[in-house]
C-alpha positions as CSV (number, residue, x, y, z in Angstrom):
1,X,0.0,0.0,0.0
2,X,1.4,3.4,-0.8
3,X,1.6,6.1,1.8
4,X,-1.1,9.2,1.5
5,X,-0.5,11.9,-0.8
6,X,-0.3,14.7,2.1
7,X,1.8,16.7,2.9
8,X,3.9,16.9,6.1
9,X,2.5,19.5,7.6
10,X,-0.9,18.0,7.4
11,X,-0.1,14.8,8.5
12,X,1.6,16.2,11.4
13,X,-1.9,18.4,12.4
14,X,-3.5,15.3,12.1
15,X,-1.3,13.2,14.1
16,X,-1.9,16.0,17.0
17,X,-5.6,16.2,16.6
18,X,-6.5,12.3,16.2
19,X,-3.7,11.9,19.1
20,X,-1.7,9.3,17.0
21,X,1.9,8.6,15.9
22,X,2.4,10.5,12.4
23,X,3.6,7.3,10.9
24,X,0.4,6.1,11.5
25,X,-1.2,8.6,9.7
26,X,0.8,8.1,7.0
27,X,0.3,4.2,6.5
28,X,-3.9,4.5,7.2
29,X,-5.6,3.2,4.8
30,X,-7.5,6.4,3.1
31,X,-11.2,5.1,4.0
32,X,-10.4,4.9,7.7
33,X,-8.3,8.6,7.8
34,X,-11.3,9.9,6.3
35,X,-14.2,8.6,8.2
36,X,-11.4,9.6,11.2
37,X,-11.7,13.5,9.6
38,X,-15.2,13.9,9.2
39,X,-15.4,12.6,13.1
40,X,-13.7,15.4,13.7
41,X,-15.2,17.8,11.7
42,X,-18.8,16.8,13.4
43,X,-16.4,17.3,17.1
44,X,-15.4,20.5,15.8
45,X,-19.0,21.7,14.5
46,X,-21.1,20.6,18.0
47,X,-17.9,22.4,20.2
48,X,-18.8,25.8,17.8
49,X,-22.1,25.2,18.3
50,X,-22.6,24.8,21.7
51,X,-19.7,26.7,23.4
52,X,-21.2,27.1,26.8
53,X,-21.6,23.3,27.1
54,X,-18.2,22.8,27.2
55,X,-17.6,25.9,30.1
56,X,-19.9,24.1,32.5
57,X,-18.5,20.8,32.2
58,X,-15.2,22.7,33.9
Protein backbone atom coordinates (compact mmCIF):
# COMPACT_ATOMS: atom_id res chain seq x y z
CA UNK A 1 0.00 0.00 0.00
CA UNK A 2 1.40 3.37 -0.83
CA UNK A 3 1.60 6.10 1.83
CA UNK A 4 -1.09 9.22 1.54
CA UNK A 5 -0.49 11.86 -0.82
CA UNK A 6 -0.32 14.73 2.07
CA UNK A 7 1.80 16.71 2.92
CA UNK A 8 3.90 16.93 6.10
CA UNK A 9 2.51 19.53 7.60
CA UNK A 10 -0.89 18.04 7.37
CA UNK A 11 -0.09 14.83 8.53
CA UNK A 12 1.60 16.19 11.43
CA UNK A 13 -1.89 18.36 12.41
CA UNK A 14 -3.55 15.26 12.06
CA UNK A 15 -1.28 13.24 14.12
CA UNK A 16 -1.89 16.05 16.98
CA UNK A 17 -5.55 16.16 16.63
CA UNK A 18 -6.46 12.32 16.21
CA UNK A 19 -3.73 11.86 19.15
CA UNK A 20 -1.65 9.26 16.96
CA UNK A 21 1.87 8.57 15.91
CA UNK A 22 2.41 10.48 12.45
CA UNK A 23 3.59 7.29 10.85
CA UNK A 24 0.44 6.06 11.45
CA UNK A 25 -1.22 8.57 9.67
CA UNK A 26 0.79 8.07 7.01
CA UNK A 27 0.31 4.24 6.52
CA UNK A 28 -3.89 4.53 7.23
CA UNK A 29 -5.64 3.25 4.81
CA UNK A 30 -7.51 6.44 3.06
CA UNK A 31 -11.17 5.12 3.97
CA UNK A 32 -10.42 4.92 7.71
CA UNK A 33 -8.29 8.62 7.81
CA UNK A 34 -11.25 9.88 6.27
CA UNK A 35 -14.15 8.62 8.15
CA UNK A 36 -11.35 9.60 11.19
CA UNK A 37 -11.71 13.50 9.63
CA UNK A 38 -15.17 13.86 9.19
CA UNK A 39 -15.42 12.55 13.07
CA UNK A 40 -13.69 15.36 13.71
CA UNK A 41 -15.17 17.79 11.72
CA UNK A 42 -18.85 16.81 13.38
CA UNK A 43 -16.44 17.34 17.07
CA UNK A 44 -15.39 20.46 15.75
CA UNK A 45 -19.00 21.67 14.48
CA UNK A 46 -21.07 20.64 17.99
CA UNK A 47 -17.92 22.43 20.23
CA UNK A 48 -18.77 25.76 17.80
CA UNK A 49 -22.11 25.22 18.30
CA UNK A 50 -22.63 24.80 21.75
CA UNK A 51 -19.70 26.65 23.40
CA UNK A 52 -21.16 27.13 26.80
CA UNK A 53 -21.61 23.26 27.11
CA UNK A 54 -18.22 22.80 27.19
CA UNK A 55 -17.57 25.88 30.12
CA UNK A 56 -19.87 24.09 32.48
CA UNK A 57 -18.52 20.79 32.24
CA UNK A 58 -15.18 22.72 33.93
Amino acid sequence: MRPLQITAETAQMLAKKLNVPIEHIMHMPRHILLEKIAALSEDDAQEQANPNEKEAEK
